[in-house]
N, C-alpha and C positions, 0 to 999 in steps of 0.2 A: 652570523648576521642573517634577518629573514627581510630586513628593510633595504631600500636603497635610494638612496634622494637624489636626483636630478633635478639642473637649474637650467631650464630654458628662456633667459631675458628676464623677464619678471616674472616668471612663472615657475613655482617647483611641481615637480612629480614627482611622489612619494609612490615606489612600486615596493607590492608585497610578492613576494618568492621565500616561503618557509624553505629554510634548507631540511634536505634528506627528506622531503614530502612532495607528494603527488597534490596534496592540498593545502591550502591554506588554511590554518585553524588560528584560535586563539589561546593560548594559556599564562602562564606569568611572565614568561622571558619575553614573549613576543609583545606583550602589552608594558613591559618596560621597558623594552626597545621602542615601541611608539611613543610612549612617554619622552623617550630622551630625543626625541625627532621633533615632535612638535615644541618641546621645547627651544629648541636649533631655529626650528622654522619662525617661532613667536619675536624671538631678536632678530632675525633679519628686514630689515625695514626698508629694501628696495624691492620688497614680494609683492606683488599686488593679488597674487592666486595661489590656492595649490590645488592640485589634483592627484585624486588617489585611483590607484589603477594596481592592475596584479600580472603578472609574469607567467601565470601558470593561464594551460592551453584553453583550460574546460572550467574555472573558479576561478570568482572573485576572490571571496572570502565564507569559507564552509560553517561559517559561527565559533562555536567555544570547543574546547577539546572536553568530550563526554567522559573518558574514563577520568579524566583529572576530576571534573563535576561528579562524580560519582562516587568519587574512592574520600575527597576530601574531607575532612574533618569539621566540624562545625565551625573553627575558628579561622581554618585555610578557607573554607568556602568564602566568611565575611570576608576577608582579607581581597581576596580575587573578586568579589561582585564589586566591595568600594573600588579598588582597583581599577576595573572597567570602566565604573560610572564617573571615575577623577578622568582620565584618559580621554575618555570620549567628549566629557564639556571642555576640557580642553580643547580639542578639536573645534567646538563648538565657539567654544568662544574667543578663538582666533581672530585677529582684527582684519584679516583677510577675506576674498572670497574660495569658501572651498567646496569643491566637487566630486562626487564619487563616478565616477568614470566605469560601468560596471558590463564588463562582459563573464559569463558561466554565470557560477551559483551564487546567489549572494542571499543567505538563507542566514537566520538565525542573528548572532553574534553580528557579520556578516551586513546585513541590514540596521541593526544597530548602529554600524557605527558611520554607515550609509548617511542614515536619519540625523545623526548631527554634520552632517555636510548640509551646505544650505542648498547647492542641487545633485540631483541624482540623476543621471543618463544614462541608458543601455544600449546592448547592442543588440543587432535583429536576430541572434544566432540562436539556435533551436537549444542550444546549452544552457542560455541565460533563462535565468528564473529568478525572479524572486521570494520573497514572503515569512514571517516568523512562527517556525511550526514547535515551536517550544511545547507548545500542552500537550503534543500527541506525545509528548516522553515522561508528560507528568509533573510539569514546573512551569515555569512564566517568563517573558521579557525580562531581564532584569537588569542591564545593561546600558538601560531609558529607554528601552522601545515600548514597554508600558504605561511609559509618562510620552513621549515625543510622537506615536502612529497618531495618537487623536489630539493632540497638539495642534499636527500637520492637516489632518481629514475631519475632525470632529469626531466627537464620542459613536454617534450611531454609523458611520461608516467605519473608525476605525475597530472596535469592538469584536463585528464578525470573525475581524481577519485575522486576531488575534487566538479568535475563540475556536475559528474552526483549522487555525492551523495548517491551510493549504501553501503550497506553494503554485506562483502564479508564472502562468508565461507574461514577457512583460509587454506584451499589448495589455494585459490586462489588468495589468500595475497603473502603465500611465492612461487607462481610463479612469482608474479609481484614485489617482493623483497621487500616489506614492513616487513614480519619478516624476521627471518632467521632458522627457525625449528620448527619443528611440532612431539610431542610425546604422550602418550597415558596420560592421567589425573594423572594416579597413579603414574605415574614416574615425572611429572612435576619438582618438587623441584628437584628432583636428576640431571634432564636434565640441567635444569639453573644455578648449580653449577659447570655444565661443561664448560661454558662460563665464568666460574668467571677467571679460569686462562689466557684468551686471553685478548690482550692491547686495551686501548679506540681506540676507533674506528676512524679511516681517512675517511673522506668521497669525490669521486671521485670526480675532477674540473670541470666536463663534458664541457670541454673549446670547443668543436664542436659545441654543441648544444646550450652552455647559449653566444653567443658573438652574439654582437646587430643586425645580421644580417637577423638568425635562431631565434632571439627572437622574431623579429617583424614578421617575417615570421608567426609563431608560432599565434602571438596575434591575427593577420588580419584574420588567417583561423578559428581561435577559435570563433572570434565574428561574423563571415561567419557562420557559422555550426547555433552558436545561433539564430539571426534570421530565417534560415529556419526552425530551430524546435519552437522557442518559439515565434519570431516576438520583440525580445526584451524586453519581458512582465514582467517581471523577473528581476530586480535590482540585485539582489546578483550574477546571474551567470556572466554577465557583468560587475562589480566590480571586482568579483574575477578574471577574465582571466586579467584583471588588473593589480591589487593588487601580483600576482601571478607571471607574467611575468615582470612586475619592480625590485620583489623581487630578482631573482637572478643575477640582473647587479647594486645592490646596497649593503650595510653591513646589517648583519642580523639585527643590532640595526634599521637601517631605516626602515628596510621591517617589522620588529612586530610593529615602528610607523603609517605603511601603512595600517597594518590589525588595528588594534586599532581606524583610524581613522575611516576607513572604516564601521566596525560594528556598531562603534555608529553611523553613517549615517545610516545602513539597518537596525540597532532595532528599530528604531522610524518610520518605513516606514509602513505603511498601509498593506503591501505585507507577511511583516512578521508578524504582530499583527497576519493575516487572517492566515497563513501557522502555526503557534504556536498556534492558538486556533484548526486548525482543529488534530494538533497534540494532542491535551489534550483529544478532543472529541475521537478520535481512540482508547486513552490508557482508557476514562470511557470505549469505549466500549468491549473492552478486560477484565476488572473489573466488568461489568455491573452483578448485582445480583437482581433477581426477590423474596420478602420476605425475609426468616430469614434459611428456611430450609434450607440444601444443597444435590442437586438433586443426584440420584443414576449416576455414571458414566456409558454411553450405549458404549459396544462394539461390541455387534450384530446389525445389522442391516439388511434392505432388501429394494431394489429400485424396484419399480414398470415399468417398461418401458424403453427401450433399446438406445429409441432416441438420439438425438443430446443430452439433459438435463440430461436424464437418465443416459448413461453411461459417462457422466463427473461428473456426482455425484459420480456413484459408483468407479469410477477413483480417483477421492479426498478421498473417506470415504479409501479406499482402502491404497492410500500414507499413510495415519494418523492411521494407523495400525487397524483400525475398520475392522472384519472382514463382508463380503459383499453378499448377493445372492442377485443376478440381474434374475428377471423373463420378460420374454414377454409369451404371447400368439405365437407369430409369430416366426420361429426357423429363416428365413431366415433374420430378422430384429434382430434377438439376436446375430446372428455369425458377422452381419455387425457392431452392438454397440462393440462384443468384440474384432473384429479388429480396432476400433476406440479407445479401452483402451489400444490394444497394441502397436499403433501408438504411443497416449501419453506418454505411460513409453518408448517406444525405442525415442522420442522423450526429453523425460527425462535426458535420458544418454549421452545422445550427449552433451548437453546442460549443463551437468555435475553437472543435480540440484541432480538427485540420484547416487549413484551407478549401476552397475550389479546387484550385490549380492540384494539391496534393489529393484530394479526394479523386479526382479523374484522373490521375498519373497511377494511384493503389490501386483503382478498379481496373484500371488497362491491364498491371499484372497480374491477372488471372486469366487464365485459359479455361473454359470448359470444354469437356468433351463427352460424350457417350460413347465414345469409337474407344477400339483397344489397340490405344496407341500405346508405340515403342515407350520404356520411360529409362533407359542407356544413360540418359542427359541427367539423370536427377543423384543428387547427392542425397535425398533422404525424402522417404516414401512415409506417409503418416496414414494408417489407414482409420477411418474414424465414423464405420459400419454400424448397423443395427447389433446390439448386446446378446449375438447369437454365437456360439464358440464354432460349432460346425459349419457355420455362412464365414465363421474368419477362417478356421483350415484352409477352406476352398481359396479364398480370395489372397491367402499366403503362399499357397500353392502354387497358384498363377504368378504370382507376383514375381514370384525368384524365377519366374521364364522370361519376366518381360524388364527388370533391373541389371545394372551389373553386378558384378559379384563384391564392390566397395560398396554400393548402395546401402546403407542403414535404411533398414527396416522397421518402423514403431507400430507402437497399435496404442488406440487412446480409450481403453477398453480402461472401465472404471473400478471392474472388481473381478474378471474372469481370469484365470491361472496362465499366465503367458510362455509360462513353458511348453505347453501340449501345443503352442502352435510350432515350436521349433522344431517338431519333428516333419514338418510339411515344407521345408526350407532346406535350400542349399546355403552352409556355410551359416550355421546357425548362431556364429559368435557376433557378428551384427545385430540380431533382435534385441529390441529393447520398448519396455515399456513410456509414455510418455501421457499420462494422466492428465489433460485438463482440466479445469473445472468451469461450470458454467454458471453464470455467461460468461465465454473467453474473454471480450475486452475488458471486463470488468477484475474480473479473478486475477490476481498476481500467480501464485504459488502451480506449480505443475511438480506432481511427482514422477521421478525419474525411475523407472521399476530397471532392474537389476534380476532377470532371470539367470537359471544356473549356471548358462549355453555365453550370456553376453561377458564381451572381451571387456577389459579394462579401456581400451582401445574405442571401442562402441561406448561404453561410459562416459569416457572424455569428453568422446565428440558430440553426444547428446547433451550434456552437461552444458557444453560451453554454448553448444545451438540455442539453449533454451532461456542462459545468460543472453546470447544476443538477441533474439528477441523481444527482450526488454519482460525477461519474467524471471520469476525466483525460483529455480529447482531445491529439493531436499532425495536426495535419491534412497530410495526403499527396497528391500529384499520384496520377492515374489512370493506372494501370499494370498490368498482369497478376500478380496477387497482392502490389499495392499495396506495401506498405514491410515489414513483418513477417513473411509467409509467403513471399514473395521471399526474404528473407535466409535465412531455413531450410530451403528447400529443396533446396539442393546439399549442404548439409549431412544431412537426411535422407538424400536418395538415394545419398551413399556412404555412410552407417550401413547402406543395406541391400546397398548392394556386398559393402562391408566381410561382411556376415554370407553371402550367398552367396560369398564368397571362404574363408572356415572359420572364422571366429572369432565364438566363443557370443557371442551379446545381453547376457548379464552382461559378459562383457569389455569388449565397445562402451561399454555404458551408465555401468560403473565407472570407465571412463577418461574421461568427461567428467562425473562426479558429483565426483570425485578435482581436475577443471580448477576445479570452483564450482557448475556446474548445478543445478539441484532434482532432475533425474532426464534419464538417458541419452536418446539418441535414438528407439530400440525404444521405449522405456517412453513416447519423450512420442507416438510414431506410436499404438501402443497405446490412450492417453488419448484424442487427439482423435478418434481412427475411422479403422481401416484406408481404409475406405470412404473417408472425407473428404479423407484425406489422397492417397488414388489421384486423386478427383476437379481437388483442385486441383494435384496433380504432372502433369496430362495437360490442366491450364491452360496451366501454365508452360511445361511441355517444348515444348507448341507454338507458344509464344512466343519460348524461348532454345531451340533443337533443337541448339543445336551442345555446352553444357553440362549440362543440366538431362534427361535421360534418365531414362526411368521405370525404377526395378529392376523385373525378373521378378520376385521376391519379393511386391513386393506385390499384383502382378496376381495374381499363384497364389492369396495369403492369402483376397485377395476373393473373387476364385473359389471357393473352397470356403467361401465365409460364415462364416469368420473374421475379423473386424470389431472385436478389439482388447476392449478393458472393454469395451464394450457389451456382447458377446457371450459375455464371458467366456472367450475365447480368440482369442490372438494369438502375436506374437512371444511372451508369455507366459501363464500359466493363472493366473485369477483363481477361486480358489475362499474360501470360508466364510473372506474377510477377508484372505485370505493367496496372496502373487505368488510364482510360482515358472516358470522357462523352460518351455518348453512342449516336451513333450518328441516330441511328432509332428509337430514340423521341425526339421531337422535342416542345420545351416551345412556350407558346402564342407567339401571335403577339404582343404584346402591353406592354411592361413593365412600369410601375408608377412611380415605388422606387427608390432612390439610395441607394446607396453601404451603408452608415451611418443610413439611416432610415430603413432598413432592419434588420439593426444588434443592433437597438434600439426597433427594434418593437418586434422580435424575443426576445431580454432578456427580454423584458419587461413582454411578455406571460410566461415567466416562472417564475418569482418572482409574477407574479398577481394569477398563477393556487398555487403556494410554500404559497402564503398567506393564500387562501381559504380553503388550506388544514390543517393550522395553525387554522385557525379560528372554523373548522367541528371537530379540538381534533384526527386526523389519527395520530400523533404524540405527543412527551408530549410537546416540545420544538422546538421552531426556530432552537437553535443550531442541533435538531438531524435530521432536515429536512435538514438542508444546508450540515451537513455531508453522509449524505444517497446519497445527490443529486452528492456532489462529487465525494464518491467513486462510487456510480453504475450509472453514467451517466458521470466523465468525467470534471463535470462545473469549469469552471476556479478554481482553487482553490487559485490561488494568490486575487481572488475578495469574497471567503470566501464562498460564496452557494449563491441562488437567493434571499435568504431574508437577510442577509447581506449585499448583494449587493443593496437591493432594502434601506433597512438602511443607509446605506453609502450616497446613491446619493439622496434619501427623491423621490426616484421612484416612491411609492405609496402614497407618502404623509402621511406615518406612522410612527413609530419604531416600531422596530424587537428587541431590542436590551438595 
């Protein structure tokens, strides 16, 4: 049983508690079990309400069970989407009034079946979310939430939310009228029983917006937008504005025939295998556990270094209620790091990811200091220093005088060999690497480096630290720019061949935005710092000297303090909001390549560096190099990571897979 019906007067509650699960999903039993419930409920003719509510602490209802959606068979799949879409109008057309009562997640499936309740209420709790993020896996609404969001909101509101797949805090659901109330956790039930005496609900004709005029209007600007962001790469968001905009100049019956047809087309597609596997890998790495122990929880902490790395860490560790001392040496580079945190939380606010009240309560916890204070109190020390190996000796050095001897020790050193500082260090089996990437709020993935010296013990506990934080670890053997900046590196430095050979940084960069990328190679050198990226290409190169060669290029750039966005000029000029090549440097005379062999040679260095690092054991798995390379680099994720992709096309002439 994952159902359970309760009758209070005239009112049922229908609570979901999947047995043997942490969540609530949907798959065939469970949707035949609602099936035989709403049945029950449709003959009882003293109900005036029902209300649906969930048992579990942190979910409503998580959507549809992905591996079942994945594994299915063409004929199992129709079978389960009719399934759904019977189920749910049921629900729907219930002579009742009924309510989804929604505290946690109510994503996917989940809001489906939300949407055919006539109201939806939430609770205030930082768990509750809503929103249908089906395309980012490569599929669609299929359940009616493709026919009923714009039903409910109209075509040009509901469309985005479809298309861009977010999930929303639910203040910002019932701005956009997907519920219709929001109350504190502990009053929930009582809230949704006030809705039990209002009439099923009419839902507006929006006769302005849905007649074929505005619709078409609608579709052309929708699949406009998408190629400029995606190039069309992307099967489901292109079905959907589809599937989506047919739906409301047709009978609901046709339009869940249109999603139904639909999804068994994008489940079988290559785009979604790759977007649902990288989904599985995200949720091992949120799960991911080092041994059997279970590591002590760290709420102290202390960042070593005010910089750009430094104070967006202590700006993270900070959101995440850790409390924070941020040390520099330098007073005038610590008051510029914590105007750079106060940017981020008043940043925050606007942007309406915090509050006030939580924005001044994160910035309280942080301590700066310049003085060399005790750090006894701290469970784990992050030092996040200028990219000099002998400025970290020094400051590890100190370090193991002024810690305890449990104190975890990191370094967020992005490509330097973190073994040589373990010999600076008492009790060397606490070091451990803890990779960033920038910008920290932005960046999910942090590599977990694994020097020769760190315990399984130190593993753990950073492992699960970095779980709590609300980021995604993949932990990597010690190597010269570890697992991520390794693999982009060769690829980098023939972007800057490439452009010292004659051909503009637009060409480069549009031939690998054209392959899937978020932005070309120029533009991602550019992003992270000329400077940065010189430092760690004269890592490597002295590491692999027979591949990894520094272009001229960027030694020149640095040289003349051209240093990318930072600086505001690079491979190109960032001015008042707006990129444009930079037009005082100027590529070879002679370019080789076309547009096609550029953007084959370029993926190709990166599924060739993704193998070799496969092969040297920096990883345990293909699957966690192609995840790493996605979230902290960006790489097409509709093509699954570079050794997927190299899988797919027999690139290397291997399997990966």
């Amino acid at each position: 049983m994952h159902l359970k019906l309760e009758t209070h007067g005239t009112i049922a509650h229908l609570i979901f508690d999947r047995k043997d699960s942490s969540a609530n999903i949907f798959d065939r039993d469970v949707l035949a079990e609602l099936n035989q419930q709403l049945d029950g409920i449709s003959k009882c003719s003293k109900l005036t309400a029902l209300i649906i509510r969930s048992n579990k602490p942190n979910i409503f209802i998580a959507g549809a069970d992905l591996k079942t959606l994945s594994t299915a068979s063409e004929d199992e799949l129709e079978s389960l989407i009719k399934l759904g879409q019977s189920v749910f109008c049921k629900l729907e057309d219930l002579h009742i009034t009924t309510i989804a009562a929604i505290h946690g997640a109510c994503v996917g499936g989940g809001l489906e079946l939300a949407l055919a309740c006539d109201y939806r209420i939430a609770s205030d709790a930082s768990c509750s979310r809503i929103g249908l993020p089906e395309t980012q896996l490569g599929i669609l609404p299929a359940w009616g939430g493709s026919t009923r969001l714009p039903a409910l909101l109209g075509l040009s509101k509901a469309l985005p939310l479809v298309l861009s797949g977010k999930i929303m805090k639910v203040k910002v659901a019932l701005r956009k009228g997907i519920i219709d109330g929001i109350c504190p956790q502990q009053h929930l039930i009582h809230y949704a029983s006030s809705f039990s005496s209002k009439p099923k609900r009419q839902l507006p004709a929006h006769l302005l917006e849905h007649n074929p005029l505005t619709v078409a209007l609608i579709r052309k600007q929708a699949h406009d937008s998408l190629y400029k962001k995606t190039r069309h790469l992307y099967p489901a968001l292109n079905r959907s504005v589809d599937v989506i905009c047919a739906g409301v100049r047709v009978s609901k019956h046709e339009s869940f025939d249109n999603e139904r047809e639909a999804i068994k087309e994008l489940s079988k597609s290559p785009e979604a295998s790759h977007l649902i596997n990288l989904f599985f890998s995200s949720e091992r790495a949120k799960k991911l556990k080092i041994g059997e122990q279970m590591p002590c929880i760290i709420n102290h902490t202390a960042v070593i270094g005010s910089g750009v790395m430094g104070s967006g860490i202590a700006y993270w560790l900070s959101t995440r209620k850790c409390q924070v001392l941020l040390k520099d040496i330098n007073s005038d580079a610590l008051a510029h790091g914590m105007g750079t945190i106060e940017s981020l939380y008043h940043a925050s606010v606007k942007r309406h990811v915090l509050s006030q009240t939580a924005a001044k309560s994160g910035f309280d916890r942080i301590t700066a200091s310049t003085a060399d204070l005790p750090l006894n109190d701290r469970e784990i020390v992050i030092e996040a220093a200028t990219e000099d190996l002998e400025l970290k000796k020094k400051i590890f050095a100190h370090l193991t005088e002024q810690v305890s001897p449990n104190t975890i020790l990191a370094t967020n050193t992005s490509a330097l060999p973190i073994h040589e500082l373990a010999e600076h260090i008492t009790h060397p089996e606490r070091l451990v690497g803890m990779h960033f990437f920038n910008p920290v709020p932005r960046m999910k993935l942090v590599e977990v480096v694994r020097a020769p010296q760190t315990s399984d013990s130190t593993l753990a506990a950073a492992v699960r630290f970095i779980q709590s934080i609300g980021k995604l670890p993949v932990v990597v053997n010690d190597s010269p720019g570890f697992l991520v900046n390794r693999i982009l590196l060769p690829y980098l430095v023939r972007a800057g061949q490439l452009f010292s050979e004659g051909h503009a940084p637009e060409t480069i960069d549009n031939c690998m935005v054209d392959f899937g990328m978020p932005m070309g190679p120029l533009r991602l050198l550019d992003e992270v710092g000329l400077d940065v990226s010189l430092h760690v290409a004269k890592t490597l190169s002295a590491a692999f000297p027979d591949r990894m060669e520094i272009p001229s290029i960027l030694t020149d750039l640095v040289t003349k303090g051209l240093l990318g966005k930072k600086s505001n000029e690079g491979f190109y000029l960032y001015e008042k909001g707006k990129t444009k090549p930079n037009p005082t440097i100027q590529p070879g005379a002679s370019p080789q390549s076309s547009a096609l062999k550029i953007r084959d040679e370029l993926a190709y260095l990166l599924s060739e560096e993704a193998s070799r690092c496969l092969d040297e054991g920096l990883a345990d798995s293909a699957a966690d190099i192609d995840f790493a390379m996605v979230m902290g680099t960006g790489y097409a994720p509709f093509r699954g990571g570079p050794l997927r992709h190299a899988h797919d096309t027999n690139l290397l002439n291997r399997t990966f897979y």
